[in-house]
C-alpha positions, 0 to 999 in steps of 0.5 A: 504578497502584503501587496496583494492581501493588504493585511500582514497576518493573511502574508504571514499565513501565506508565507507559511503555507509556503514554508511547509509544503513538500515544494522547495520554498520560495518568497520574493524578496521583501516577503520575509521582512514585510515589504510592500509595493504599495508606496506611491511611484515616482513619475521616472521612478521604477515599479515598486515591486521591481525597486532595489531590496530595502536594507534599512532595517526601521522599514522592515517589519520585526514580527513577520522577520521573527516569523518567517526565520523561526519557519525556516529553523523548523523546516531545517530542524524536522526532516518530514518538513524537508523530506516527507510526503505531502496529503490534505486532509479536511478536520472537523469542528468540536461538534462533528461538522467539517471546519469551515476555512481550515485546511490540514495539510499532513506531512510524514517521513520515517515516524515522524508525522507533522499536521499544520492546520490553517485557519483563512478567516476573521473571527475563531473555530476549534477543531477536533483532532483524531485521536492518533494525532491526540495521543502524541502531538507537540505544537512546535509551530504556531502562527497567531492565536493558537489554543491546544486543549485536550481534543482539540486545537483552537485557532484564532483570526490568520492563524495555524498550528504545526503539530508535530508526533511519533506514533506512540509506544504503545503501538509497538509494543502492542505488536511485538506482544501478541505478534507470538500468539497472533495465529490464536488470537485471530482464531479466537476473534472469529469464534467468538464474534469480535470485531476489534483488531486482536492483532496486526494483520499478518498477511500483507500483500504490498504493492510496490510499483504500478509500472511495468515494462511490458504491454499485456494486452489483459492487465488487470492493473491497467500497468501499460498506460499507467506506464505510458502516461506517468501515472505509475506510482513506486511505494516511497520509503516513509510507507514502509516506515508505517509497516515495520511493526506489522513486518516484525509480526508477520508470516506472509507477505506477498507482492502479486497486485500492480506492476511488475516488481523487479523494475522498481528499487521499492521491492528490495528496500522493502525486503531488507526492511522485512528482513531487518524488522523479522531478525529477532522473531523465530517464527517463519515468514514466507514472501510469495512474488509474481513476476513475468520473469524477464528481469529474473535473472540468476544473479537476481533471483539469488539476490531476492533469495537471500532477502527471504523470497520463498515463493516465485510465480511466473507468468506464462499465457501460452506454450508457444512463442507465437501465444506467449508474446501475442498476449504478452507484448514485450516478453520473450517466451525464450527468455522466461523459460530460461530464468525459470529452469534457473529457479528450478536448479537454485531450488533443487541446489538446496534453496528454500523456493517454490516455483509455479507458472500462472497462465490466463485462459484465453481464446488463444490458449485454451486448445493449447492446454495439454502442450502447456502442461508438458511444458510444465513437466518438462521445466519442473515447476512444482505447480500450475495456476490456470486463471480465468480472464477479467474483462478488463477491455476489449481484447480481454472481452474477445479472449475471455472464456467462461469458467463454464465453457466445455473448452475450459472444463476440457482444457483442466481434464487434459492439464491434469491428466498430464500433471497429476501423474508427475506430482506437479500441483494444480490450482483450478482458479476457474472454480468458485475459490472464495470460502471455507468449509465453514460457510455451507455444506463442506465442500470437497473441491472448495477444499482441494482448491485451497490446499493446492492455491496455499501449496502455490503461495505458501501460505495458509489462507483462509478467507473466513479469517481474512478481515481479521489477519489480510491486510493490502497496501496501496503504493499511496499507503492506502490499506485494504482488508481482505483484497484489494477489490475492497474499499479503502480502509484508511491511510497510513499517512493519516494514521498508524496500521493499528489505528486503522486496523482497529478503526470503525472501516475495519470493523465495519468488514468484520461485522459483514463477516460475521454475518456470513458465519452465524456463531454454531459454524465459527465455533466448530470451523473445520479448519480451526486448529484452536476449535473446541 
């Protein structure tokens, strides 16, 4: 490396680059000693950078030698160097702007989080840390001239600075104290028009793989080609290392966005981690999990049962083999019904289950609705779903069938009339399902659906309250507030749940809300059982 860069400090920052990195370090030999190939080559002699290892330790260079096993030491000693996941980052400067020729680079496993920042240019800069990495981080690392000061790290010419934390304490503590009283407090923060972060969120919605083995030809998730083309991402361990605060406290998670969760191992490490974390809390939390149900065997589903699954939906597009697996390529209607009549009879054993069928009306199904009902009876789920198609792609845009079409609102008249007389739910998602009696006039259906869509999940969600309670989770630990559909609010790879949940992006969802509820409507929400 000194061949090509001429200066041992420019070598010797990267070399450290190299040593850092989630990559398995390599450096060819002479690097860790300083060599160079710049000495003059003998007319028969051999390249220099082919030559023989110089073993004469007055040729070596004692500070790059010192440097480069101090490096190794450390990536020994701290596992995020070994094991963590790996994310850059842009810093800025002491005055806002982006730092210019300084790339962070994070690396994070369990609770420990290692930022090295690294500094390619003469002269000096300093940059401002984020206030997560300003609570807590010890330099243990350091090339050149490196200043820490209370904000800020300055660096010299060549230089870097590995900082290594472990979210604070007081995280922790803050969530197991109000985790109790979350309910109220979220109650409180919307009546009264706060947009800080009261609590963590309570409600989680993981996505834990984007593959899937199956071909829907209507995914909404695009699972097939991500599949296919290896683009799929699994949640990695140190995601769940982020939650566990936020699982401690919370009374619903549910994994219903992304692949299919049975194909990965993500899914029942984050159960054990749930249930771990929730053993000293009394309160109930429900897990809600959609599934396509060819992996749902009964040794299975009672496996996922004694990790606190409480709620299973299962995807069905038609009552008939020939519709199911036209739109579900790769399932076997066959197999489906037979792991959910198995779910029926664990529930009706005494099992603590609800069971559902979710189905998406489309061109080939809608006049099959009624036959679809029946079976429904007959497999004695304890409700129905009826989605609307998303125009996703060219086979879903052929499929689609508006919430507004005579067919559908004739296809919800026949489910009903079948299933209202057996006792069976129905969740008509084909309405307008997106508020609460606060926000306008109450409204009776807006009401029905909610009740019947929190029968479904087993949850009591309300949409008023969920920039406040409703956090998702990206497989990259990105985070959302209220849905998946909205923007990114932060990542736990750069900061903890409660940094972000209390972070200006979040916030900025609350303000939007509270825009939506002027202050006479949140104070007198009929769904607020803490209401004055």
């Amino acid at each position: 490396m000194l061949s090509l860069v001429k200066d041992p400090a420019i070598a010797r920052l990267g070399q450290l680059l190299v040593l850092v990195r989630a990559s398995v370090p390599a450096l060819y030999y002479g690097d860790e000693i300083g060599l160079s190939s710049d000495d003059a080559r003998d007319f028969e002699g051999v390249w220099p950078d082919r030559a023989p290892m110089v073993w004469d330790p007055a040729a070596w260079d004692d500070e790059t030698s010192r440097f480069v096993r101090d490096m190794l030491e450390l990536r020994r000693r701290l596992p995020a160097l070994r094991r963590g996941a790996e994310q850059f980052g842009e810093v800025s400067d002491d005055r806002g702007a982006p730092a210019q020729d300084v790339l962070w680079l994070r690396r994070a496993w369990g609770r420990e989080v290692i930022d090295v920042l690294l500094h390619a240019a003469e002269g000096s800069c300093t940059v401002a840390l984020p206030v997560c990495v300003q609570e807590s981080a010890e330099l243990v690392g350091q090339l050149g001239r490196v200043r820490v000061t209370e904000g800020c790290v300055e660096l010299g010419r060549w230089s870097a600075a590995v900082l290594r934390r472990v979210p604070g304490a007081h995280a922790f503590s803050v969530a197991r104290a109000t985790a109790e009283h979350a309910e109220e407090l979220v109650s409180l923060a919307f009546r009264e028009g706060l947009t800080e972060a009261v609590c963590l969120p309570r409600k989680l919605y993981l996505t834990v793989t984007e593959r899937c083995q199956l071909r829907c030809l209507h995914c909404i998730n695009h699972s097939p080609a991500r599949t296919r083309d290896g683009t799929a991402r699994d949640m990695p361990t140190w995601v769940m290392d982020r939650l566990e605060e936020a699982f401690s406290g919370a009374d619903y998670v549910a994994f219903s966005h992304g692949g299919e969760s049975l194909v990965s191992p993500a899914l029942f490490e984050a159960l054990r981690r749930l249930q771990r974390a929730r053993a000293s809390n009394a309160g109930r939390c429900d897990v809600h999990l959609l599934t396509n149900a060819m992996l749902l065997s009964p040794e299975r589903l009672k496996e996922l049962v004694d990790l606190g699954v409480t709620s299973v939906a299962v995807s069905v597009d038609g009552s008939t083999s020939t519709i199911h697996e036209g739109i579900r390529v790769g399932s076997r209607l066959s197999t489906v019904l037979g792991h959910v009549r198995e779910a029926v009879r664990l529930r009706e054993g005494g099992a603590d289950l609800r069971v559902g069928v979710s189905t998406v009306l489309a061109e080939a199904n809608v006049g099959h609705a009624e036959a679809l009902a029946r079976l429904v009876v007959e497999l004695g789920v304890d409700w129905l779903k009826v989605e609307e198609m998303v125009p996703v792609n060219g086979f879903a845009r052929e499929q689609i069938v508006e919430p507004s079409d005579p067919r559908a609102v004739d296809a919800i008249v026949r489910i009903r009339s079948v299933l209202d007389p057996s006792g069976v739910v129905v969740v008509n998602h084909l309405q307008d399902h997106a508020r609460c009696d606060c926000h306008g006039a109450p409204n009776v259906v807006a009401r029905g659906f909610r009740r019947a869509d929190n029968f479904a999940n087993r949850a009591r969600l309300l949409p008023c309250r969920m920039p406040w309670d409703t956090a998702c989770i990206d497989p990259d630990g990105a985070v959302h507030a209220v849905s998946y559909e909205h923007p990114t609010i932060g990542h736990l790879m750069w900061a903890d749940l409660l940094a972000i949940w209390d972070g200006e992006a979040a916030r900025n969802v609350r303000q939007e809300s509270l825009r939506r509820y002027p202050l006479e409507i949140r104070r007198t929400c009929p769904e607020d059982p803490y209401a004055a």
